[in-house]
mmCIF file as gemmi writes it, N, C-alpha and C atoms, coordinates in Angstrom:
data_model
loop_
_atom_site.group_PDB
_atom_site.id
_atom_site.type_symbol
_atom_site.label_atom_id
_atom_site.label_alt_id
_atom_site.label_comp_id
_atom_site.label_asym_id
_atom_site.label_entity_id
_atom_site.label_seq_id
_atom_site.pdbx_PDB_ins_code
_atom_site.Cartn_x
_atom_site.Cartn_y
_atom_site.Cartn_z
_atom_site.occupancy
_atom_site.B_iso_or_equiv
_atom_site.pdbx_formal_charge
_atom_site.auth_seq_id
_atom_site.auth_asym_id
_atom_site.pdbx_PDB_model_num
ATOM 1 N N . UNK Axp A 1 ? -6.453 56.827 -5.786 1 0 ? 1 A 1
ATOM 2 C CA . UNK Axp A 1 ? -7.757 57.438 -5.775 1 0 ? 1 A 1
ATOM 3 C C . UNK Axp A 1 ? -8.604 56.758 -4.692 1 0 ? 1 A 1
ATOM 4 N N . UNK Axp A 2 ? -9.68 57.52 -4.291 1 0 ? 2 A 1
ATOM 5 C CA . UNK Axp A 2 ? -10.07 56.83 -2.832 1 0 ? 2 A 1
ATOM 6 C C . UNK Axp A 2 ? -11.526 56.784 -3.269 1 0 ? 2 A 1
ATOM 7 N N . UNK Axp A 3 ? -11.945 55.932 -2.882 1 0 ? 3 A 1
ATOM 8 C CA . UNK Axp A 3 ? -13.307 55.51 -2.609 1 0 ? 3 A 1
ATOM 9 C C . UNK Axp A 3 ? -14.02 56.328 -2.167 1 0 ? 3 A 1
ATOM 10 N N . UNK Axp A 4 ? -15.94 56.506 -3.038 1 0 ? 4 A 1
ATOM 11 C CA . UNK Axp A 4 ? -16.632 57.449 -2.097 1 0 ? 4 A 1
ATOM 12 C C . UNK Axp A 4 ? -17.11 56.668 -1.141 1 0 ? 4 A 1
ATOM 13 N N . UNK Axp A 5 ? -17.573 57.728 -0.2 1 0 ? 5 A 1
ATOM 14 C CA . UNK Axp A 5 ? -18.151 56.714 1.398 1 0 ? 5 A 1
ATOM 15 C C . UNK Axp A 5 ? -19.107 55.928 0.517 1 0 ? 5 A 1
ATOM 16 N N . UNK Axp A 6 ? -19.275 54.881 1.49 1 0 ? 6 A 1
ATOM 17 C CA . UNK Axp A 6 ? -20.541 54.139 1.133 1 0 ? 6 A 1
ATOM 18 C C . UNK Axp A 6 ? -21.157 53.154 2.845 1 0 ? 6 A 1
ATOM 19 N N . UNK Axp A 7 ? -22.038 52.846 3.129 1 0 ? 7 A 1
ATOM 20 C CA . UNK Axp A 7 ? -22.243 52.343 3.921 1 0 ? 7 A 1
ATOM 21 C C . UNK Axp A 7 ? -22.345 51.227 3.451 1 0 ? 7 A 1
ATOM 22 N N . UNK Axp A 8 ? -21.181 49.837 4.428 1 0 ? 8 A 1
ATOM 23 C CA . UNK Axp A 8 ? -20.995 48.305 4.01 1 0 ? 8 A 1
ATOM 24 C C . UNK Axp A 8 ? -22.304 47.771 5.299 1 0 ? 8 A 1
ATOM 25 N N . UNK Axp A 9 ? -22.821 46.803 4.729 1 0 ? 9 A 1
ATOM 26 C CA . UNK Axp A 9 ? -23.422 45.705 5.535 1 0 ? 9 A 1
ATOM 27 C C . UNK Axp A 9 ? -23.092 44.588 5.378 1 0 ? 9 A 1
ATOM 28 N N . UNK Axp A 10 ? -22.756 43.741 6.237 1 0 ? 10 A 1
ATOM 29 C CA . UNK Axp A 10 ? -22.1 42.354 6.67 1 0 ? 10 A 1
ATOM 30 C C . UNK Axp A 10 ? -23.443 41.508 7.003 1 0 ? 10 A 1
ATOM 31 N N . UNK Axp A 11 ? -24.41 41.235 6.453 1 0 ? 11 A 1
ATOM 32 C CA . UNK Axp A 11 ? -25.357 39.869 7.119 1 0 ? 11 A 1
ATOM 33 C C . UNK Axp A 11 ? -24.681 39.016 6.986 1 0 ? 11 A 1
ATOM 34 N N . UNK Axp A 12 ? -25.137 37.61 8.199 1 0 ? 12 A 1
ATOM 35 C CA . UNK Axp A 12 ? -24.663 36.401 8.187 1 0 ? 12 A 1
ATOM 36 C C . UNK Axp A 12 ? -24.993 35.174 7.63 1 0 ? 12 A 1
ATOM 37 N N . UNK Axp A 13 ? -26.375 35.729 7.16 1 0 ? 13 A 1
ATOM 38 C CA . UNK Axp A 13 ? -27.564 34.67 6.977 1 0 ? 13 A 1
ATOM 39 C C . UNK Axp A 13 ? -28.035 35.561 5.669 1 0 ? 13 A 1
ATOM 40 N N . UNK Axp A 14 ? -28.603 34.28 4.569 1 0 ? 14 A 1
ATOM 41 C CA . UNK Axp A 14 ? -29.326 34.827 3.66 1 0 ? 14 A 1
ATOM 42 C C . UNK Axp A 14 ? -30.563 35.488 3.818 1 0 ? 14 A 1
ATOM 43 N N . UNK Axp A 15 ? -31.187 35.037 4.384 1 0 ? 15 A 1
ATOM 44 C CA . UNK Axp A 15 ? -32.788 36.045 4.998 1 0 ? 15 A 1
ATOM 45 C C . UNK Axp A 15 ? -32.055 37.308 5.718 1 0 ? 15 A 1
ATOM 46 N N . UNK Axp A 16 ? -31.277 37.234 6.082 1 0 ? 16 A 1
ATOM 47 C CA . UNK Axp A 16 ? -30.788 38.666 6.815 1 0 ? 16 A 1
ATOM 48 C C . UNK Axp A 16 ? -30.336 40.345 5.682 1 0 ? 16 A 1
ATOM 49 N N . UNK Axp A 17 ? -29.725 38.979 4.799 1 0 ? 17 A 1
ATOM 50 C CA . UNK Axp A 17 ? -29.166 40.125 3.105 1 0 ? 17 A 1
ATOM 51 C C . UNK Axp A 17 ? -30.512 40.782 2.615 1 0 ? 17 A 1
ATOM 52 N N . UNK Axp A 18 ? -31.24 40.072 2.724 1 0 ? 18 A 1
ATOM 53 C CA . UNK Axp A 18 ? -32.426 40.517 1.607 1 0 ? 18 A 1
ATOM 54 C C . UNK Axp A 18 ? -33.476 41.043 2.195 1 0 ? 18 A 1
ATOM 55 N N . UNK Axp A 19 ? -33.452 41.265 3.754 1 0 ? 19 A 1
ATOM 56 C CA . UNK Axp A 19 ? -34.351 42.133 4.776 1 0 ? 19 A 1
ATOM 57 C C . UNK Axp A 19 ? -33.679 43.448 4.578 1 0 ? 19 A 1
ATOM 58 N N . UNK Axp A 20 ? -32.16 43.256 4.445 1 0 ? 20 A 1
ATOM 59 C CA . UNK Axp A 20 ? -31.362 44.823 4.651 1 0 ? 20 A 1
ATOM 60 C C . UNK Axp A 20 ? -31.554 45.258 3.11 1 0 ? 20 A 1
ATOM 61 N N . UNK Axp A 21 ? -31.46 44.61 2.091 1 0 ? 21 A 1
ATOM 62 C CA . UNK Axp A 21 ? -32.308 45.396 0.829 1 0 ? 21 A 1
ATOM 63 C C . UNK Axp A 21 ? -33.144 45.453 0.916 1 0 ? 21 A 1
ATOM 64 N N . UNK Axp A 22 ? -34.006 45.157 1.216 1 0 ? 22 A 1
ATOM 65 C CA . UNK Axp A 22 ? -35.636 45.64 1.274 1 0 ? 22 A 1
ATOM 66 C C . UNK Axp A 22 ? -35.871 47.061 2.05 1 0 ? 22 A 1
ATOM 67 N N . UNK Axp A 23 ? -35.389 46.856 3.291 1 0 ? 23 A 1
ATOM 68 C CA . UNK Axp A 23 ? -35.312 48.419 3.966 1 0 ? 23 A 1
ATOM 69 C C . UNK Axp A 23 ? -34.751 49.259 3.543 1 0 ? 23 A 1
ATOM 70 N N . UNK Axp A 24 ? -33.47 48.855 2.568 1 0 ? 24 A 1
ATOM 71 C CA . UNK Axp A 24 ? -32.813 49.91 1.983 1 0 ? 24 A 1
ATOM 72 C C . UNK Axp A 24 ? -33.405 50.735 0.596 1 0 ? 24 A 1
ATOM 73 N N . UNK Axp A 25 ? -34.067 49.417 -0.199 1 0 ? 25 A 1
ATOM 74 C CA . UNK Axp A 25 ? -34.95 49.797 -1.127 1 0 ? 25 A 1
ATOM 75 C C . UNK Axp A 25 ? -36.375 50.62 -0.865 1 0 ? 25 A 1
ATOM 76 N N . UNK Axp A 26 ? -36.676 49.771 0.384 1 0 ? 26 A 1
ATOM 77 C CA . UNK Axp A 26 ? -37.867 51.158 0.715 1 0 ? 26 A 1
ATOM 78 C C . UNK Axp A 26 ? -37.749 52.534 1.304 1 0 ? 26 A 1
ATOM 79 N N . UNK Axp A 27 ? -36.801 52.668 1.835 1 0 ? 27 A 1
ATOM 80 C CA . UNK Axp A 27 ? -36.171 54.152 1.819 1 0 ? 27 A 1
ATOM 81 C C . UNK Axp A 27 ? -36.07 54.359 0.552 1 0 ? 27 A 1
ATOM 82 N N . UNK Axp A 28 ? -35.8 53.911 -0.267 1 0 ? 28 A 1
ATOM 83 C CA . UNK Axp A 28 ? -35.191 54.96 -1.521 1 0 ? 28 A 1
ATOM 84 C C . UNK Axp A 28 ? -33.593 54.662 -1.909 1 0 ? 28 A 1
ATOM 85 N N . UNK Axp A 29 ? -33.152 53.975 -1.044 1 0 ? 29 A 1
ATOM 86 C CA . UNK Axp A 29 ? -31.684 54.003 -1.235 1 0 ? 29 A 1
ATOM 87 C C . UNK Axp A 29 ? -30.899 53.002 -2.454 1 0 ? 29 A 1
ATOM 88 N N . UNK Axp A 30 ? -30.225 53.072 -3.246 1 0 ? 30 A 1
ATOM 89 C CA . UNK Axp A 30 ? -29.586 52.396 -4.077 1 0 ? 30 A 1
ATOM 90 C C . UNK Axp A 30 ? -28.863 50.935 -3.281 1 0 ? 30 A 1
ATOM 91 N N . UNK Axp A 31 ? -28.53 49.896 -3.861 1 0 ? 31 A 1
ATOM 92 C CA . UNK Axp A 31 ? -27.593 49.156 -3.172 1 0 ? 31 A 1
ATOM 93 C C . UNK Axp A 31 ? -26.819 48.312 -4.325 1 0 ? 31 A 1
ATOM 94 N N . UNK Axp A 32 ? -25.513 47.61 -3.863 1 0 ? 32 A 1
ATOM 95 C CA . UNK Axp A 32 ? -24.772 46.979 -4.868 1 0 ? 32 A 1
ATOM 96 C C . UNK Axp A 32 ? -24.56 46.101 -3.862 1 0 ? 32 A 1
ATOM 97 N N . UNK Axp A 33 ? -23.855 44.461 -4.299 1 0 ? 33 A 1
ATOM 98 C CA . UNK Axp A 33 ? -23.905 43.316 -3.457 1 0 ? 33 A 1
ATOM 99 C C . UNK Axp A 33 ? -22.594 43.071 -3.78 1 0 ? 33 A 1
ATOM 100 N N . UNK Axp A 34 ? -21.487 42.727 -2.702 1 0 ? 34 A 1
ATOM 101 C CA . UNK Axp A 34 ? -20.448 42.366 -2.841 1 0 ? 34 A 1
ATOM 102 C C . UNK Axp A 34 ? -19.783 41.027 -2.466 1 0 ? 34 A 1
ATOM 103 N N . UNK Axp A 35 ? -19.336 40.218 -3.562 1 0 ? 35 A 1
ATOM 104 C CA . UNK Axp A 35 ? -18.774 38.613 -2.82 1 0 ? 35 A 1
ATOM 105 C C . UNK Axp A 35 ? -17.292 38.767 -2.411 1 0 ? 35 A 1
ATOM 106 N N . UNK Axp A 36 ? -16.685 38.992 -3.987 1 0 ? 36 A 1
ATOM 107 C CA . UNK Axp A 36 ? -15.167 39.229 -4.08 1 0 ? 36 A 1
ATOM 108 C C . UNK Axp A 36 ? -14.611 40.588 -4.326 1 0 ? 36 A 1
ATOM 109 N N . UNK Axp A 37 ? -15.653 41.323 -5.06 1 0 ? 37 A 1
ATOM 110 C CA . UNK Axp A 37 ? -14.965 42.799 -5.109 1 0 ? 37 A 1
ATOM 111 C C . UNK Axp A 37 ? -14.238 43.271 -6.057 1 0 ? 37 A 1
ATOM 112 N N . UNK Axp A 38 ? -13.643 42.382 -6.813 1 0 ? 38 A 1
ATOM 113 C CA . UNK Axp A 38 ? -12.486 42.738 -8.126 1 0 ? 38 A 1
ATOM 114 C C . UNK Axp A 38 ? -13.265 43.674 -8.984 1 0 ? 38 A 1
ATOM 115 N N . UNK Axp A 39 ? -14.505 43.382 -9.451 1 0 ? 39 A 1
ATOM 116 C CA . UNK Axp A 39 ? -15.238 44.713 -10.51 1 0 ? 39 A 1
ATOM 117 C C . UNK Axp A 39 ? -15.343 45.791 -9.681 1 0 ? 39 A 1
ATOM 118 N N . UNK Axp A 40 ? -16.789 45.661 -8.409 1 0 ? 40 A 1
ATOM 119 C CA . UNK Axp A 40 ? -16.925 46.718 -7.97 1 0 ? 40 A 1
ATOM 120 C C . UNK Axp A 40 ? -15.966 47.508 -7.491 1 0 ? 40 A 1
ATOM 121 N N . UNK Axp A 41 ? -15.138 47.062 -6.192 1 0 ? 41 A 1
ATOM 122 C CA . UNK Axp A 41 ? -14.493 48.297 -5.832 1 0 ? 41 A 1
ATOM 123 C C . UNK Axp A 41 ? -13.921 49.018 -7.006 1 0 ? 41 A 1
ATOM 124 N N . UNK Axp A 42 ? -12.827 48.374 -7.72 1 0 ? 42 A 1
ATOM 125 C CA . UNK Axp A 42 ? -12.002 49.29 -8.704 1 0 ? 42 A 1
ATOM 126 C C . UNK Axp A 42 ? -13.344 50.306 -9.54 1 0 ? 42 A 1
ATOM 127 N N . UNK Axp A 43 ? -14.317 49.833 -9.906 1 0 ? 43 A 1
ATOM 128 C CA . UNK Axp A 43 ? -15.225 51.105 -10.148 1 0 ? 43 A 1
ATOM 129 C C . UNK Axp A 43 ? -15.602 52.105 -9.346 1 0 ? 43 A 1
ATOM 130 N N . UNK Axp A 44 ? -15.737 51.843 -7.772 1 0 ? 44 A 1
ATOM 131 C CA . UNK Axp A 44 ? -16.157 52.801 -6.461 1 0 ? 44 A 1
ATOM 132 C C . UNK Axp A 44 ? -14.98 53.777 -6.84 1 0 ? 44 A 1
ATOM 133 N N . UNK Axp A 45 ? -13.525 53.238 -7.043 1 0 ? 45 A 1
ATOM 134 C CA . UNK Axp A 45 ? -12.675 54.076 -7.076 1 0 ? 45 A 1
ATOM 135 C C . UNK Axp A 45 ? -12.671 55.096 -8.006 1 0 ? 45 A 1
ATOM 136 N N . UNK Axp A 46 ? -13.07 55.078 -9.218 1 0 ? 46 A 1
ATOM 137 C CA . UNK Axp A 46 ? -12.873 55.642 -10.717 1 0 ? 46 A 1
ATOM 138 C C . UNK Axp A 46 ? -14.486 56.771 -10.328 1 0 ? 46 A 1
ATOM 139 N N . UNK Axp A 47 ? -15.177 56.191 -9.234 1 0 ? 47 A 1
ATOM 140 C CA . UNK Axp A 47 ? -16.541 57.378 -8.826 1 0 ? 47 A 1
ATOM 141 C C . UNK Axp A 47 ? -17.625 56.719 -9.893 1 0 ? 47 A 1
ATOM 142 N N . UNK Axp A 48 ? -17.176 55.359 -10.681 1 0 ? 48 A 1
ATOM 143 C CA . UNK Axp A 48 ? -18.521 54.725 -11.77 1 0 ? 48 A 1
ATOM 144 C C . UNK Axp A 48 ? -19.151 54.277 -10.641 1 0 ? 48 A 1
ATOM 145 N N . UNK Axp A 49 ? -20.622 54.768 -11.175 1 0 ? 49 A 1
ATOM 146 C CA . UNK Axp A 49 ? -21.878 53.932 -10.595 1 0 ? 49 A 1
ATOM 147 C C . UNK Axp A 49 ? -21.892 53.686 -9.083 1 0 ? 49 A 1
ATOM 148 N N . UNK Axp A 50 ? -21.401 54.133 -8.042 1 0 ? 50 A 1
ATOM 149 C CA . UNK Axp A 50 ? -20.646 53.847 -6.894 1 0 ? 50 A 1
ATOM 150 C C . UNK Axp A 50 ? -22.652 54.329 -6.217 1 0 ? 50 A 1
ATOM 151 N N . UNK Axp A 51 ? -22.814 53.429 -5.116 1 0 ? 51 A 1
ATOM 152 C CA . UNK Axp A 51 ? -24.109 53.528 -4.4 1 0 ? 51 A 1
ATOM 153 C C . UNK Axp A 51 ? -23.737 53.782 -3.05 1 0 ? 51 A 1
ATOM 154 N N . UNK Axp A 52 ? -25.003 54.143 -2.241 1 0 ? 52 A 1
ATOM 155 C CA . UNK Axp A 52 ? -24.588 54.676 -0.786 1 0 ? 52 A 1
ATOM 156 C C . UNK Axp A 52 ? -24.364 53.766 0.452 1 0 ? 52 A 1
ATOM 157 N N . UNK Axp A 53 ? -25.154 52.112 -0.392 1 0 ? 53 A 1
ATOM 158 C CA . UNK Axp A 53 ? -24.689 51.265 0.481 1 0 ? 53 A 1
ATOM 159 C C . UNK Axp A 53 ? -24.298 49.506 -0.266 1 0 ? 53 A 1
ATOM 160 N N . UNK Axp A 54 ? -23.459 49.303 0.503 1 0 ? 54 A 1
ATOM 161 C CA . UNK Axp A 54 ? -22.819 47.907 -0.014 1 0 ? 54 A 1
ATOM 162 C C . UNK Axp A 54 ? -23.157 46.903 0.44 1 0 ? 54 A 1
ATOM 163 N N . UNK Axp A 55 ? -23.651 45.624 0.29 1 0 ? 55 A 1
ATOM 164 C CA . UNK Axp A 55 ? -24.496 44.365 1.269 1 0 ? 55 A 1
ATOM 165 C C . UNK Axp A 55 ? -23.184 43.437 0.751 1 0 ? 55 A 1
ATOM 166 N N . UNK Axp A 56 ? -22.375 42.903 1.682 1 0 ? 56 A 1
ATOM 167 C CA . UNK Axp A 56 ? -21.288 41.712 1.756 1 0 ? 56 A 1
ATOM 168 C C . UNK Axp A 56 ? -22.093 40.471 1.745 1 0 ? 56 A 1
ATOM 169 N N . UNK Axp A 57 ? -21.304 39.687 0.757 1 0 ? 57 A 1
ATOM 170 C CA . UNK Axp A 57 ? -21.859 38.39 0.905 1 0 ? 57 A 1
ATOM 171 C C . UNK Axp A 57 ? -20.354 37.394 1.558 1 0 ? 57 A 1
ATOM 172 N N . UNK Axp A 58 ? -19.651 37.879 2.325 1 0 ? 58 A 1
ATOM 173 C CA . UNK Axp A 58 ? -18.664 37.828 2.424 1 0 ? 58 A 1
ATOM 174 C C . UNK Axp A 58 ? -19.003 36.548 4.397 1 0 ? 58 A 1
ATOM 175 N N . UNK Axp A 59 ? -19.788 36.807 4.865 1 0 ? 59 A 1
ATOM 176 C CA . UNK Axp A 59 ? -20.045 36.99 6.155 1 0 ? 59 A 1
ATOM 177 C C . UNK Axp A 59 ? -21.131 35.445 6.192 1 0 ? 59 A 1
ATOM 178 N N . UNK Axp A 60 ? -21.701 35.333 5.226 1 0 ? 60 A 1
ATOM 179 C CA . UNK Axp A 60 ? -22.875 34.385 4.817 1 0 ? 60 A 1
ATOM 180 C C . UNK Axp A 60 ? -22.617 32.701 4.623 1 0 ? 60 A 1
ATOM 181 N N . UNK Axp A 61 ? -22.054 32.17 5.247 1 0 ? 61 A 1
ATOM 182 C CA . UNK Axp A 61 ? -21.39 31.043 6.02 1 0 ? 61 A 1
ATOM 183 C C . UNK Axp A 61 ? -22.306 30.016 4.749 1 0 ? 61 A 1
ATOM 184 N N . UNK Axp A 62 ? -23.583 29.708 4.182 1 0 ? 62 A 1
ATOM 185 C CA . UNK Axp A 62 ? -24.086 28.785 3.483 1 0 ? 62 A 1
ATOM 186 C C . UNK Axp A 62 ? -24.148 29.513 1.937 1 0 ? 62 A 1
ATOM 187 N N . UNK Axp A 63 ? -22.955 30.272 1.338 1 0 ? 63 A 1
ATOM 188 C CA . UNK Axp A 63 ? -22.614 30.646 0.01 1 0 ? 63 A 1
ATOM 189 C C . UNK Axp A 63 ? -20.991 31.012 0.168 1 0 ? 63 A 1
ATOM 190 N N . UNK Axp A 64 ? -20.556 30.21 0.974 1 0 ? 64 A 1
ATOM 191 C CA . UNK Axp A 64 ? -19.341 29.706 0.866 1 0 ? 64 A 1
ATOM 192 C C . UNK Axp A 64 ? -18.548 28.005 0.512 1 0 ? 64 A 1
ATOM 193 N N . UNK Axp A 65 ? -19.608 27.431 -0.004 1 0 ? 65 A 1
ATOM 194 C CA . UNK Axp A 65 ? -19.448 26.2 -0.426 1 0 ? 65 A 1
ATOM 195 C C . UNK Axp A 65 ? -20.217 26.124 -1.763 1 0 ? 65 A 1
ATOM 196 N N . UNK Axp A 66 ? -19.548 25 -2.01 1 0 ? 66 A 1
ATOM 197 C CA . UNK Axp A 66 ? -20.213 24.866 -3.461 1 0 ? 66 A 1
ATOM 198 C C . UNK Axp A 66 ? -20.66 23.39 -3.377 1 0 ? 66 A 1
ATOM 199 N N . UNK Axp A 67 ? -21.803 22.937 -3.596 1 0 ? 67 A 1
ATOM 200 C CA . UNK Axp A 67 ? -22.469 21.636 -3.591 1 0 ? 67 A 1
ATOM 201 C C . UNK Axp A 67 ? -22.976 21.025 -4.698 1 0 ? 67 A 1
ATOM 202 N N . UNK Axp A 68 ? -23.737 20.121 -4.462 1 0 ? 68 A 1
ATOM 203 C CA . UNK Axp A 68 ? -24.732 19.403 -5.89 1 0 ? 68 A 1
ATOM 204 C C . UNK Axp A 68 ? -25.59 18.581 -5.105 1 0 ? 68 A 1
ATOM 205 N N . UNK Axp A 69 ? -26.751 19.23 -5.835 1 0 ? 69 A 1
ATOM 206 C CA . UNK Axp A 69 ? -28.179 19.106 -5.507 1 0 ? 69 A 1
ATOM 207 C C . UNK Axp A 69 ? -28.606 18.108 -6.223 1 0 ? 69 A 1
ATOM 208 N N . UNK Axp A 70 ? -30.275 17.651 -6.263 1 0 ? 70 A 1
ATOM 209 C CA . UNK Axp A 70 ? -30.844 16.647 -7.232 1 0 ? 70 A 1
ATOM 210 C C . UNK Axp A 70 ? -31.122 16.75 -8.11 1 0 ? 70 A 1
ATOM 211 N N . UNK Axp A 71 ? -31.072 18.428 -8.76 1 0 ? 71 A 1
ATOM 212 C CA . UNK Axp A 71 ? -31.31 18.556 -9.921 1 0 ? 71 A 1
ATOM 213 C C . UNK Axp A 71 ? -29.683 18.659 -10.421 1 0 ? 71 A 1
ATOM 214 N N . UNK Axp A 72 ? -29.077 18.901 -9.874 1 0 ? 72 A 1
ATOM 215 C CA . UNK Axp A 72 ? -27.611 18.424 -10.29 1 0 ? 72 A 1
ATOM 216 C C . UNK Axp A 72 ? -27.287 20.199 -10.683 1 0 ? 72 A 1
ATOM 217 N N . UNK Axp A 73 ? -27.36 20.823 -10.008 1 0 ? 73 A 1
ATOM 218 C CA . UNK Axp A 73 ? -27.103 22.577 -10.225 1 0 ? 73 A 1
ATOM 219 C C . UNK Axp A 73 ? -25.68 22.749 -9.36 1 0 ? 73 A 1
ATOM 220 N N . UNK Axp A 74 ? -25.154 23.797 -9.675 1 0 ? 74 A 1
ATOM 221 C CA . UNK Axp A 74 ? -24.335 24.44 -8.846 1 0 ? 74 A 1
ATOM 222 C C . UNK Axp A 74 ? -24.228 25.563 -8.158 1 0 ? 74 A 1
ATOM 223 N N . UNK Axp A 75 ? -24.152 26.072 -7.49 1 0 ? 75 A 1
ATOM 224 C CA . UNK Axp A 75 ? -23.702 27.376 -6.881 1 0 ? 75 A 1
ATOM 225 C C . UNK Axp A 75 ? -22.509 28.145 -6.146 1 0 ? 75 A 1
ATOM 226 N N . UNK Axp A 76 ? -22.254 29.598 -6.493 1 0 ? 76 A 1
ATOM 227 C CA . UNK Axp A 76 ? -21.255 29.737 -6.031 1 0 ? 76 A 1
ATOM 228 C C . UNK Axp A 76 ? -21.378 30.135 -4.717 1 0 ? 76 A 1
């Protein structure tokens, strides 16, 4: 089964992800955020909930590590 279109965006930078939702949200447009993909796509496929555009976090070079801060948090 094939995927409906969707338009992917690749930012590199976190301020860059959340400028391209904002424009996308002020158009009107839906968006879903993708790291790894295992939920979403297999739903794009089945036509659940599937939106017109996709924001990769795939590309974003400082949420590819995992650290510890002073409050002692983690992130993925």
């Amino acid at each position: 089964m094939r995927t409906p279109p969707f338009n992917l965006h690749l930012p590199t930078t976190v301020s860059e992800a959340v400028q391209i939702s904002a424009e996308l949200r002020a158009e009107g447009r839906e968006t879903d955020w993708v790291a790894g993909g295992t939920d979403l796509l297999p739903n794009y496929k089945w036509h659940l909930n599937a939106k017109s555009d996709v924001i990769s976090l795939a590309r974003i070079e400082e949420m590819t590590t995992v650290s510890m801060t002073e409050i002692g948090a983690m992130a993925r």
